[in-house]
PDB file as gemmi writes it, atoms N, CA and C in Angstrom:
CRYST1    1.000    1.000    1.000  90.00  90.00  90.00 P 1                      
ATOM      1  N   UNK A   1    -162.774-183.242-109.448  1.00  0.00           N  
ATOM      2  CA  UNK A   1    -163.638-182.888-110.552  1.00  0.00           C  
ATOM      3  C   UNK A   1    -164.923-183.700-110.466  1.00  0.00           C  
ATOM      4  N   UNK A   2    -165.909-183.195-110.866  1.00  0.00           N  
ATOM      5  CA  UNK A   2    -167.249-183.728-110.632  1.00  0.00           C  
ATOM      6  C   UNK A   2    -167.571-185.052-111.571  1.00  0.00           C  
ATOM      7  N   UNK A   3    -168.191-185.779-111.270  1.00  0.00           N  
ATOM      8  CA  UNK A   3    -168.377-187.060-112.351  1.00  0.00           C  
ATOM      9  C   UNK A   3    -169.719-187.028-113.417  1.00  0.00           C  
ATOM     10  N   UNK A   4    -170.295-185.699-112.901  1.00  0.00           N  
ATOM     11  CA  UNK A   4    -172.026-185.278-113.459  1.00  0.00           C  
ATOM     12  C   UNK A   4    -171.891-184.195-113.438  1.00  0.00           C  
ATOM     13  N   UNK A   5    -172.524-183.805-114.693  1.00  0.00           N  
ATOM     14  CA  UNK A   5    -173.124-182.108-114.847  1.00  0.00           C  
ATOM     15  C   UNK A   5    -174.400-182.076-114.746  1.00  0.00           C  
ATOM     16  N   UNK A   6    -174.597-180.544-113.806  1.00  0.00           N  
ATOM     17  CA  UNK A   6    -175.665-180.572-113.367  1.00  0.00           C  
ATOM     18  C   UNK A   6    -176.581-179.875-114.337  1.00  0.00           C  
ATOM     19  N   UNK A   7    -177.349-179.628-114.964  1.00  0.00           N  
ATOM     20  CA  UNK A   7    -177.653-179.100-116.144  1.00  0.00           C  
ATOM     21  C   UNK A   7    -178.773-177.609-115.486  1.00  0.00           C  
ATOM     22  N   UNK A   8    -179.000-176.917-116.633  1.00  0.00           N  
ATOM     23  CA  UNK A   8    -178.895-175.502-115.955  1.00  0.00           C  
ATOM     24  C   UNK A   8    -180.044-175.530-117.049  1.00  0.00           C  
ATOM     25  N   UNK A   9    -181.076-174.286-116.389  1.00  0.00           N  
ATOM     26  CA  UNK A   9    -182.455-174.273-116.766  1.00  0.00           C  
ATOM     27  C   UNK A   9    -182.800-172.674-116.683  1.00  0.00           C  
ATOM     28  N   UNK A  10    -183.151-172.011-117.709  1.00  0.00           N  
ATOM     29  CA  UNK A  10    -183.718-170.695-117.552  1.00  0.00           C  
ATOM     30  C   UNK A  10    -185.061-170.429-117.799  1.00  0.00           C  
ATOM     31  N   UNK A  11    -185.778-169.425-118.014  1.00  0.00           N  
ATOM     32  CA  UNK A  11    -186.947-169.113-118.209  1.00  0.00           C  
ATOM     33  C   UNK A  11    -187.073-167.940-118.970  1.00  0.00           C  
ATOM     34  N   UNK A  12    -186.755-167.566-119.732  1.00  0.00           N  
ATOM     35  CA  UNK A  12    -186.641-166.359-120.827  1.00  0.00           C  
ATOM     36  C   UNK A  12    -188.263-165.882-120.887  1.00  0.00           C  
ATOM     37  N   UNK A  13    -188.666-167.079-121.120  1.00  0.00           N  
ATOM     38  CA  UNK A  13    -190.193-166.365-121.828  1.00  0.00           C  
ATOM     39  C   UNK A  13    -191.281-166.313-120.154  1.00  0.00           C  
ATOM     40  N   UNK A  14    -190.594-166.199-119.337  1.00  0.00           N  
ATOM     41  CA  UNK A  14    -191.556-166.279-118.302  1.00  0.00           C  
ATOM     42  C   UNK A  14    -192.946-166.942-118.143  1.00  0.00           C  
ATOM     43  N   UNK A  15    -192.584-168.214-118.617  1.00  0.00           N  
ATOM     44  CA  UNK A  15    -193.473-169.479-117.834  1.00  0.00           C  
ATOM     45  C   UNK A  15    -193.613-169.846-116.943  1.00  0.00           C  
ATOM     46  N   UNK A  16    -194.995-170.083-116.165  1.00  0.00           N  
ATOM     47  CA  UNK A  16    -195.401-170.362-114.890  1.00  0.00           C  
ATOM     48  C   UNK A  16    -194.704-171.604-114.236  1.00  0.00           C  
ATOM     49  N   UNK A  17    -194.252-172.715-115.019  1.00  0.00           N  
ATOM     50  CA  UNK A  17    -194.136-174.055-115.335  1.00  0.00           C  
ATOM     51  C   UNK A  17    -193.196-174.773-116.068  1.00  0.00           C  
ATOM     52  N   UNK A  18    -191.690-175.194-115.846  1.00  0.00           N  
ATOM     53  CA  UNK A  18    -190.879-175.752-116.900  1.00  0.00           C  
ATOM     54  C   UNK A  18    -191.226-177.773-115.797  1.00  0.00           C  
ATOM     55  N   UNK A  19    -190.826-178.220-117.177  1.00  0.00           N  
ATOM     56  CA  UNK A  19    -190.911-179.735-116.867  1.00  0.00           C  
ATOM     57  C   UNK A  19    -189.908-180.039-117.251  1.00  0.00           C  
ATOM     58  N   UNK A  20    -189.062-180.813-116.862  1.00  0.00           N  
ATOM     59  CA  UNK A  20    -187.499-181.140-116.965  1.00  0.00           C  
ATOM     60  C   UNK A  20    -187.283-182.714-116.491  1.00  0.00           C  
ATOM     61  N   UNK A  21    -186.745-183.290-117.421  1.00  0.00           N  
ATOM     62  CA  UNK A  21    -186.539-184.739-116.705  1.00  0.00           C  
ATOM     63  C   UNK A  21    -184.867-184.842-116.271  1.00  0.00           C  
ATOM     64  N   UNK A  22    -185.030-184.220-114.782  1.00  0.00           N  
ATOM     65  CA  UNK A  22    -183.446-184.068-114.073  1.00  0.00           C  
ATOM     66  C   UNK A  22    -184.330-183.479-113.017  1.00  0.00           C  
ATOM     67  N   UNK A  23    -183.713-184.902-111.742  1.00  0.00           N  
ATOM     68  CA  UNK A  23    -183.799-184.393-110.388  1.00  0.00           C  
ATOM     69  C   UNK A  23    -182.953-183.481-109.721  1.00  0.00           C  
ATOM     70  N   UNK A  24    -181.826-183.152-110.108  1.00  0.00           N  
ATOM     71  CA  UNK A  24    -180.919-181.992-109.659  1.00  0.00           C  
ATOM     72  C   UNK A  24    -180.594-181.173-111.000  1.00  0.00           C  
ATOM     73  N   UNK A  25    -180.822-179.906-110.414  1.00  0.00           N  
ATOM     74  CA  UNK A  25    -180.597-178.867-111.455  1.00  0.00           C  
ATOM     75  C   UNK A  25    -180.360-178.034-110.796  1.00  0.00           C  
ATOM     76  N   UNK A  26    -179.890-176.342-111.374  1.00  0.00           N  
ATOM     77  CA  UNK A  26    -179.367-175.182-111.487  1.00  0.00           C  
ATOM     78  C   UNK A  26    -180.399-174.656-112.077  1.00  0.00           C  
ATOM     79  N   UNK A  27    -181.160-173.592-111.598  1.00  0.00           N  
ATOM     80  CA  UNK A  27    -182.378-172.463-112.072  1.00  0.00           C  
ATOM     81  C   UNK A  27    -180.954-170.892-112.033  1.00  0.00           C  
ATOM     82  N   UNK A  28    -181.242-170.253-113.146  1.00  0.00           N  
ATOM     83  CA  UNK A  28    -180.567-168.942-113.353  1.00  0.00           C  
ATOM     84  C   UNK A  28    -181.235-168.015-113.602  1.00  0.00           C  
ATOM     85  N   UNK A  29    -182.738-168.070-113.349  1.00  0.00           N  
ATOM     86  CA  UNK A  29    -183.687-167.186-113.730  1.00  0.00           C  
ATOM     87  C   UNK A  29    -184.023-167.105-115.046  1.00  0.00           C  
ATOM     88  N   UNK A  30    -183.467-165.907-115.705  1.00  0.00           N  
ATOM     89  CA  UNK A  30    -183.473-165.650-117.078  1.00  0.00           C  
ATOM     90  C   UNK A  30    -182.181-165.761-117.402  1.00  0.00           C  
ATOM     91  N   UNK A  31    -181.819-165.284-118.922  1.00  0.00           N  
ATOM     92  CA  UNK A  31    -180.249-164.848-119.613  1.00  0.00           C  
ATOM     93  C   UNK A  31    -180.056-164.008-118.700  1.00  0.00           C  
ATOM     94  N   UNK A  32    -178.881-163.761-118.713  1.00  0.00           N  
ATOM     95  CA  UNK A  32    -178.072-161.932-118.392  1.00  0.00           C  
ATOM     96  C   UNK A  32    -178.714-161.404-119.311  1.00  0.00           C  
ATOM     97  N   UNK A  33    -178.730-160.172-119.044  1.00  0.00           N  
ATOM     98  CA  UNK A  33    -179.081-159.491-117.599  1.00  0.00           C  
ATOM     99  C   UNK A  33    -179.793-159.538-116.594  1.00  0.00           C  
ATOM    100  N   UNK A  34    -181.143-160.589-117.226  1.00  0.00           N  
ATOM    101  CA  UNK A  34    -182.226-160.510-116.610  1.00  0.00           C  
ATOM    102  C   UNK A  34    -182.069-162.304-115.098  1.00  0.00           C  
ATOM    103  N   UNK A  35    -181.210-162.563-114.948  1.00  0.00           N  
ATOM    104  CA  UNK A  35    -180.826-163.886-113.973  1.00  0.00           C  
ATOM    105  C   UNK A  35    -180.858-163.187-112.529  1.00  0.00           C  
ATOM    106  N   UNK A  36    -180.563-164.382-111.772  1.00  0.00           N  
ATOM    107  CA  UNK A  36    -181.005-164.058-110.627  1.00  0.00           C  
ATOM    108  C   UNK A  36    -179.608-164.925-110.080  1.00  0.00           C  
ATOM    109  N   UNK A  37    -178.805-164.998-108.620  1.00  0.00           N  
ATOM    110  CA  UNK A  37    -177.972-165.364-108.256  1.00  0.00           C  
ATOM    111  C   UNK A  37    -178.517-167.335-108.564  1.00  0.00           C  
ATOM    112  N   UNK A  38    -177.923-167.865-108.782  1.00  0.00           N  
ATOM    113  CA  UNK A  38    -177.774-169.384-109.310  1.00  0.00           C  
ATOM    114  C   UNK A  38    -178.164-170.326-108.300  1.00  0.00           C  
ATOM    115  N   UNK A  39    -179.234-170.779-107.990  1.00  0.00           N  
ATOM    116  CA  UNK A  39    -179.632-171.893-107.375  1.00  0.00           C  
ATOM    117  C   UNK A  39    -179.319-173.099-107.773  1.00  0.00           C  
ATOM    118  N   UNK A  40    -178.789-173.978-106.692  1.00  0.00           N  
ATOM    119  CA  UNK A  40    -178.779-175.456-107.386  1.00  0.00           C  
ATOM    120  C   UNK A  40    -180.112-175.905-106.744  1.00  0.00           C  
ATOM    121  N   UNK A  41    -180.789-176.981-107.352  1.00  0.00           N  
ATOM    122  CA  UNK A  41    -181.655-177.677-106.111  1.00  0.00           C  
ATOM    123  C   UNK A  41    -182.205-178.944-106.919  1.00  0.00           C  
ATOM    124  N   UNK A  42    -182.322-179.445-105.813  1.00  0.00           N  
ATOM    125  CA  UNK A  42    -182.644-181.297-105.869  1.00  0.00           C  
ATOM    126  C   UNK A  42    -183.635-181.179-105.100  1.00  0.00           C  
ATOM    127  N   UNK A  43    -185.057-182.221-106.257  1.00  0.00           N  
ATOM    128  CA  UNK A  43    -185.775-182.629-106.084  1.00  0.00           C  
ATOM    129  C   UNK A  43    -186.207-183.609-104.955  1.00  0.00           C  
ATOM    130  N   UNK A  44    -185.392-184.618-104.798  1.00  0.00           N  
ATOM    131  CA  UNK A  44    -185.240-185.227-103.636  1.00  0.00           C  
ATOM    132  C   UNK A  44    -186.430-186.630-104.425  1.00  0.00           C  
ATOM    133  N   UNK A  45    -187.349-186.837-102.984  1.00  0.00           N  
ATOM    134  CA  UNK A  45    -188.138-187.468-103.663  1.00  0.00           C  
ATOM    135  C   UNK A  45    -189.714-186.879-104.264  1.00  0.00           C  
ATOM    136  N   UNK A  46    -189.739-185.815-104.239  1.00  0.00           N  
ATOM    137  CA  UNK A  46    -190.583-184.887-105.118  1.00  0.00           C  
ATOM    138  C   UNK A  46    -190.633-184.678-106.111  1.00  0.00           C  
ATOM    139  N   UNK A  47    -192.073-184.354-106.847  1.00  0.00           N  
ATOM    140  CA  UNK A  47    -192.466-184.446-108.101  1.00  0.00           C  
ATOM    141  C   UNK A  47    -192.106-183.203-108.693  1.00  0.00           C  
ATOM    142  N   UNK A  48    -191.794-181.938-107.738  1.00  0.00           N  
ATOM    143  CA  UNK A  48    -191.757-180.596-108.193  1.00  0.00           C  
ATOM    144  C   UNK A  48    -191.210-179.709-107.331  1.00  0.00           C  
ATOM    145  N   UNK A  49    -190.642-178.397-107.115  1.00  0.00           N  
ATOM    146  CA  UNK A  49    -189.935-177.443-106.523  1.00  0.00           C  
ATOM    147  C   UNK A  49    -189.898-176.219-107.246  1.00  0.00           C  
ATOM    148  N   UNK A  50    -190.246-175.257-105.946  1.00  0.00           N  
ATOM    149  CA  UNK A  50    -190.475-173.891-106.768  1.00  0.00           C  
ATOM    150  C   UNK A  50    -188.899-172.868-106.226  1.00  0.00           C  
ATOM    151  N   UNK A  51    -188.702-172.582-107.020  1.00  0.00           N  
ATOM    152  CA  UNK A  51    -187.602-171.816-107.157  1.00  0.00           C  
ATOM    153  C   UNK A  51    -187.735-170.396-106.441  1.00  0.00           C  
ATOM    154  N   UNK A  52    -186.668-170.214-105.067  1.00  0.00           N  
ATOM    155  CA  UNK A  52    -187.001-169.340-104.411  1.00  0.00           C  
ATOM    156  C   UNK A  52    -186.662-168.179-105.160  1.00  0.00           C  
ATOM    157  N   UNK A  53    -186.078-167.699-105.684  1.00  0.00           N  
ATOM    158  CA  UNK A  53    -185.900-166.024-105.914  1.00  0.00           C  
ATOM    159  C   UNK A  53    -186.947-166.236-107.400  1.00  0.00           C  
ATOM    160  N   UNK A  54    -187.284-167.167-108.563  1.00  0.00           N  
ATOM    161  CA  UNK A  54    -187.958-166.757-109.553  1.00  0.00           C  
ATOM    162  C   UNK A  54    -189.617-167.366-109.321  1.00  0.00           C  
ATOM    163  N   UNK A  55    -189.502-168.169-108.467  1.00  0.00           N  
ATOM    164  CA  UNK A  55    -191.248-168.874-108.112  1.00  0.00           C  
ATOM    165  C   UNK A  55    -191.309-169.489-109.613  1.00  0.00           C  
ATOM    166  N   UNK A  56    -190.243-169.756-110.278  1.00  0.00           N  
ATOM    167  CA  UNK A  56    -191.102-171.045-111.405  1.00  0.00           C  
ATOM    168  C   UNK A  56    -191.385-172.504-111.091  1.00  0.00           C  
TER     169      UNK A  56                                                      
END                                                                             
């Protein structure tokens, strides 16, 4: 079992731009219906990362 949750981030209102203080996260696009298959991704040592299937 995992010792951290990775916390999960959508975009409903279709913003160019979310700011999140969490270097690893889960992008789901939008709610259902409107999501996209579930990315995890880590920042690493970067300030920012664009999300391949939604480009936020």
């Amino acid at each position: 079992m995992s010792d951290h949750v990775v916390p999960h981030f959508h975009n409903d209102a279709g913003v160019p731009v979310i700011e999140i203080g969490s270097k690893e996260f889960m992008c789901v696009g939008a709610n259902p219906p409107f999501d996209h298959p579930h990315v995890f991704l880590d920042l690493g040592n970067d300030n920012e990362i664009i999300c391949p299937y939604c480009s936020t």
